[in-house]
N, CA, C and O of each residue as an XYZ file, in Angstrom:
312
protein
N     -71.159     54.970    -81.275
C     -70.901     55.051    -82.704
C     -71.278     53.717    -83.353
O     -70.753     52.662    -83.000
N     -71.910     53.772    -84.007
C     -72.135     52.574    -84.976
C     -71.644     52.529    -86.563
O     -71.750     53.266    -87.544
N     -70.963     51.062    -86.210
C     -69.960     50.315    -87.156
C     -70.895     49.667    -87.948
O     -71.888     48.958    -87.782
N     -69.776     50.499    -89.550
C     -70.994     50.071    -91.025
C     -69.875     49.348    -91.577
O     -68.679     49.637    -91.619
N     -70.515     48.352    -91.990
C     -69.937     47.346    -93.186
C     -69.608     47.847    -94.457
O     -70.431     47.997    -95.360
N     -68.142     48.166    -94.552
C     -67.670     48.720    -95.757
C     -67.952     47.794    -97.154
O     -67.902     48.251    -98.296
N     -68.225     46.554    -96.841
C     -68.885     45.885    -97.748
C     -69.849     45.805    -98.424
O     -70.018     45.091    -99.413
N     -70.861     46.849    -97.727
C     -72.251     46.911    -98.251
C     -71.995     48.946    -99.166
O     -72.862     49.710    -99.589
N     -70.782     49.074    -99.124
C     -71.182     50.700    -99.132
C     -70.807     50.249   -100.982
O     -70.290     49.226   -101.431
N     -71.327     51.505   -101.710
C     -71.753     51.421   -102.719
C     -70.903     51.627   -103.793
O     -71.140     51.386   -104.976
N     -69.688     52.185   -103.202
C     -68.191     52.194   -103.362
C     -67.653     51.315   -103.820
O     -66.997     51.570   -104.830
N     -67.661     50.218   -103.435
C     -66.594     49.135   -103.002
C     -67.371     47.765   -103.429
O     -68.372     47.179   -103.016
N     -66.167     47.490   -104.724
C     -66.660     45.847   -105.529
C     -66.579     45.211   -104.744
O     -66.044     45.326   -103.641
N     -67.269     44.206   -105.353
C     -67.281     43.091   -104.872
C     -65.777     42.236   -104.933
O     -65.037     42.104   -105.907
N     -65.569     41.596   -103.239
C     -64.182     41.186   -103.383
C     -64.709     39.348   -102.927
O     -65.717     39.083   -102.272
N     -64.007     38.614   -103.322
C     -63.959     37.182   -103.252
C     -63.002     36.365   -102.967
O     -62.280     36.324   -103.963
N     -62.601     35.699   -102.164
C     -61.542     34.765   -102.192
C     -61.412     33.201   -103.076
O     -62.111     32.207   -102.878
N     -60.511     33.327   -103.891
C     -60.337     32.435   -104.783
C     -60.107     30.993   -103.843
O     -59.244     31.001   -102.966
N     -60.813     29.956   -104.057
C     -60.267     28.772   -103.883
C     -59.074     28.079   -104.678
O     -58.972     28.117   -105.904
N     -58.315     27.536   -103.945
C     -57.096     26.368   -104.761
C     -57.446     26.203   -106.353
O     -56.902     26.743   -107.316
N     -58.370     25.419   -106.313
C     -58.859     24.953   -107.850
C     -59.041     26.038   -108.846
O     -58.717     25.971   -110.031
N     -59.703     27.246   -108.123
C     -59.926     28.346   -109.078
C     -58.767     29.538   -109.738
O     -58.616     30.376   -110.628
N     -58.104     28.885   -108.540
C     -56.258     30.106   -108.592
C     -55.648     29.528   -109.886
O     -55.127     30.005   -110.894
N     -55.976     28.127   -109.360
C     -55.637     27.481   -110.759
C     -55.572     27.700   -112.316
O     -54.649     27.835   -113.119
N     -57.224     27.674   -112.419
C     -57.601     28.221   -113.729
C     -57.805     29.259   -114.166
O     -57.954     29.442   -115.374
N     -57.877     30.477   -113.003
C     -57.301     31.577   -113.208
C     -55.816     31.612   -114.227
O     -55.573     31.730   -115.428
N     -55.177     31.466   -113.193
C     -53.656     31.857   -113.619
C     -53.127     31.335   -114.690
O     -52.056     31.742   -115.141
N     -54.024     30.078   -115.389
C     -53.389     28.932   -116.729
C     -54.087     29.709   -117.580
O     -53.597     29.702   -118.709
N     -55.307     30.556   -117.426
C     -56.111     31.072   -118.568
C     -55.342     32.256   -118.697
O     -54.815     32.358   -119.804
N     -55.118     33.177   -117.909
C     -54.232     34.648   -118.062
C     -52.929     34.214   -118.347
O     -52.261     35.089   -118.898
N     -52.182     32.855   -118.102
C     -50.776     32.700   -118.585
C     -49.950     33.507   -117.709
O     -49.199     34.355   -118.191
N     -50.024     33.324   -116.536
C     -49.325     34.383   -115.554
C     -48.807     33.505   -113.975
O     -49.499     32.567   -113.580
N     -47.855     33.836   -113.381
C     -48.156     33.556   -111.696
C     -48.508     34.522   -110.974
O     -48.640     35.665   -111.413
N     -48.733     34.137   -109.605
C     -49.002     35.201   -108.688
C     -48.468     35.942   -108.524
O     -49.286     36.831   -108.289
N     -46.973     36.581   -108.412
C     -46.809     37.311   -108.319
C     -46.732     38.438   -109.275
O     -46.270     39.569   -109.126
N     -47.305     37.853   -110.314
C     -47.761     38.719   -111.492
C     -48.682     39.699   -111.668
O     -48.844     40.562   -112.530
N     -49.215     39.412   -110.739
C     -50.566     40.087   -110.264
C     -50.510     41.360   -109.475
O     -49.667     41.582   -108.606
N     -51.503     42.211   -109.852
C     -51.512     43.411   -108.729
C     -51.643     43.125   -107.361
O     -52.338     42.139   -107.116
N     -51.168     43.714   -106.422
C     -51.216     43.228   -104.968
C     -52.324     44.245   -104.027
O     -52.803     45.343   -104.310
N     -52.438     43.667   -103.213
C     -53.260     44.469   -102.148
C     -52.845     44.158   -101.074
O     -52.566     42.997   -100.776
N     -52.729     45.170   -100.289
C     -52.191     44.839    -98.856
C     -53.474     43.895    -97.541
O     -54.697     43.906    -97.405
N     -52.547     43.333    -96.966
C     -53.307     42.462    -95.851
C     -53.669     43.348    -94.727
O     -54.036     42.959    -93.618
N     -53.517     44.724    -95.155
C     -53.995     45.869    -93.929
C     -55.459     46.152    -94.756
O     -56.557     45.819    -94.312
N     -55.301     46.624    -95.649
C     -56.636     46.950    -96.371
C     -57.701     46.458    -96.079
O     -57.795     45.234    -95.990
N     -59.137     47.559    -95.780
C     -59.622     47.325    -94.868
C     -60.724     46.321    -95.937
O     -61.123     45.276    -95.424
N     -61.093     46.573    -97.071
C     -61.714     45.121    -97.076
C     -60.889     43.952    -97.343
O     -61.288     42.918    -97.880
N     -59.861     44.160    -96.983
C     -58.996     42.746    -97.164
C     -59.026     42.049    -95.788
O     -58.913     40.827    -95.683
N     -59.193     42.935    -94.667
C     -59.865     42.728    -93.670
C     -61.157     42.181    -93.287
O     -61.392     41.139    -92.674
N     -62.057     43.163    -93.806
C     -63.347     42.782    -93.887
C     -63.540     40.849    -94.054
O     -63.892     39.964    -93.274
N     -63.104     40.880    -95.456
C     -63.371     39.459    -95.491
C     -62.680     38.564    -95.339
O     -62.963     37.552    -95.980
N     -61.488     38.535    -94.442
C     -60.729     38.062    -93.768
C     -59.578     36.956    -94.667
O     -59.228     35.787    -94.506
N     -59.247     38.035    -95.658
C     -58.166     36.800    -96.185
C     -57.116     37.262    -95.729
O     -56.864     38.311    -95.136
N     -56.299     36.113    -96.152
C     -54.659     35.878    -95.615
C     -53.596     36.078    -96.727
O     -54.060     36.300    -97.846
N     -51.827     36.024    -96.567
C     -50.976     36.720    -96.901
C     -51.031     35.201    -98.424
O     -50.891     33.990    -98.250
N     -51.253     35.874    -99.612
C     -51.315     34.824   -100.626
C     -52.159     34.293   -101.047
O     -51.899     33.430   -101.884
N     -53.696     34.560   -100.651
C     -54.414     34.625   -101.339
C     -54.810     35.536   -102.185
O     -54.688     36.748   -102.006
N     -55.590     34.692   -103.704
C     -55.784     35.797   -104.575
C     -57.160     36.143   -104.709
O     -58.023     35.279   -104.867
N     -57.448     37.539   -104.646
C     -58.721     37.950   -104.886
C     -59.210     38.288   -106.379
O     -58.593     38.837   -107.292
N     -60.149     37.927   -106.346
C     -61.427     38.544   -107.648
C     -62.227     39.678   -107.460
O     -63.105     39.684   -106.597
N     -62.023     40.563   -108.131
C     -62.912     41.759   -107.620
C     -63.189     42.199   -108.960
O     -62.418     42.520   -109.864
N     -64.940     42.131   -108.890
C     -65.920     42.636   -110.006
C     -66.574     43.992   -109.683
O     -67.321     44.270   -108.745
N     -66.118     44.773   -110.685
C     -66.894     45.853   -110.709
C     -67.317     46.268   -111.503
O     -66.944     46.028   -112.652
N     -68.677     47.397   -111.072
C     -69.628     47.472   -112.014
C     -68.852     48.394   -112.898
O     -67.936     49.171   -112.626
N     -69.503     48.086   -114.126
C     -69.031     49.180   -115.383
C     -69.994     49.747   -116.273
O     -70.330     49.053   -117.232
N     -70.566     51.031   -116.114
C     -71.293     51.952   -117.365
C     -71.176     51.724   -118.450
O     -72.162     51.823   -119.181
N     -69.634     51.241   -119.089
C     -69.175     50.876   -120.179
C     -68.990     49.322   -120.577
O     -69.461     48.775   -121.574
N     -68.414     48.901   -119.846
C     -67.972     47.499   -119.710
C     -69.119     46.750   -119.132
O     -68.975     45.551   -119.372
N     -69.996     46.953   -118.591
C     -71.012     45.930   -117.658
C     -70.608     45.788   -116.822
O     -71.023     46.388   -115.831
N     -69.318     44.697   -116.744
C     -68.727     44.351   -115.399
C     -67.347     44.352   -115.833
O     -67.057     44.335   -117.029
N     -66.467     44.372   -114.888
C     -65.176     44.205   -115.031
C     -63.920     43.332   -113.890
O     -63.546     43.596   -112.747
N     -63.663     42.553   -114.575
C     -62.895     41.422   -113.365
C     -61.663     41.963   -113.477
O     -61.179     42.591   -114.418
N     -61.094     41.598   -112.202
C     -59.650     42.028   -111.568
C     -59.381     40.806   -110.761
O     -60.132     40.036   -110.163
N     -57.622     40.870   -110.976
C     -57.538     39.287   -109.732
C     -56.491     40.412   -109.317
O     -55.850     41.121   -110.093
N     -56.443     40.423   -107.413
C     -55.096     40.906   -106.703
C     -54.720     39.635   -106.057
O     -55.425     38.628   -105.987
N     -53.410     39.812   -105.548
C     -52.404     39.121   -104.927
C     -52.350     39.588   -103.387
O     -51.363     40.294   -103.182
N     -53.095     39.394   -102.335
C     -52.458     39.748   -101.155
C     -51.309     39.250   -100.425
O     -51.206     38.130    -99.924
N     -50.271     40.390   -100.409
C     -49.268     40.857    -99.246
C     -49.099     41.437    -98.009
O     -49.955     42.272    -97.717
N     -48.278     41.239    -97.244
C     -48.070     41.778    -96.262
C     -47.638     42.838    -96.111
O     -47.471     43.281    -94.974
């Protein structure tokens, strides 16, 4: 059986792991903390995929027909 990269499927935004500095200016521009944020679990398989950990926050852009693009920040949990 050959294993496909759920990352490449056509489905599934683009996900990113925020650096320190960027969580930063994230969260001072939205006026929010982390746990303010929608969460995603640390089972989820592209939370897997790109191997983040319990508290980091992700960026996930997706495409939009309407919108162009559309940004999302989650909170991963355990």
């Amino acid at each position: 059986m050959v294993k496909k990269d759920i990352l490449k499927h056509e489905l599934v935004p683009d996900h990113v792991v925020l650096k320190k500095n960027q969580i930063t200016k994230v969260l001072k521009e939205m006026d929010v903390h982390p746990e303010q944020l929608p969460k995603i679990k640390l089972d989820d398989p592209v939370v897997k995929a790109i191997g983040a950990k319990e508290g980091d926050i992700l960026k996930i852009t997706r495409k939009s027909q309407t919108a162009g693009k559309f940004v999302s920040y989650r909170l991963v949990l355990g």
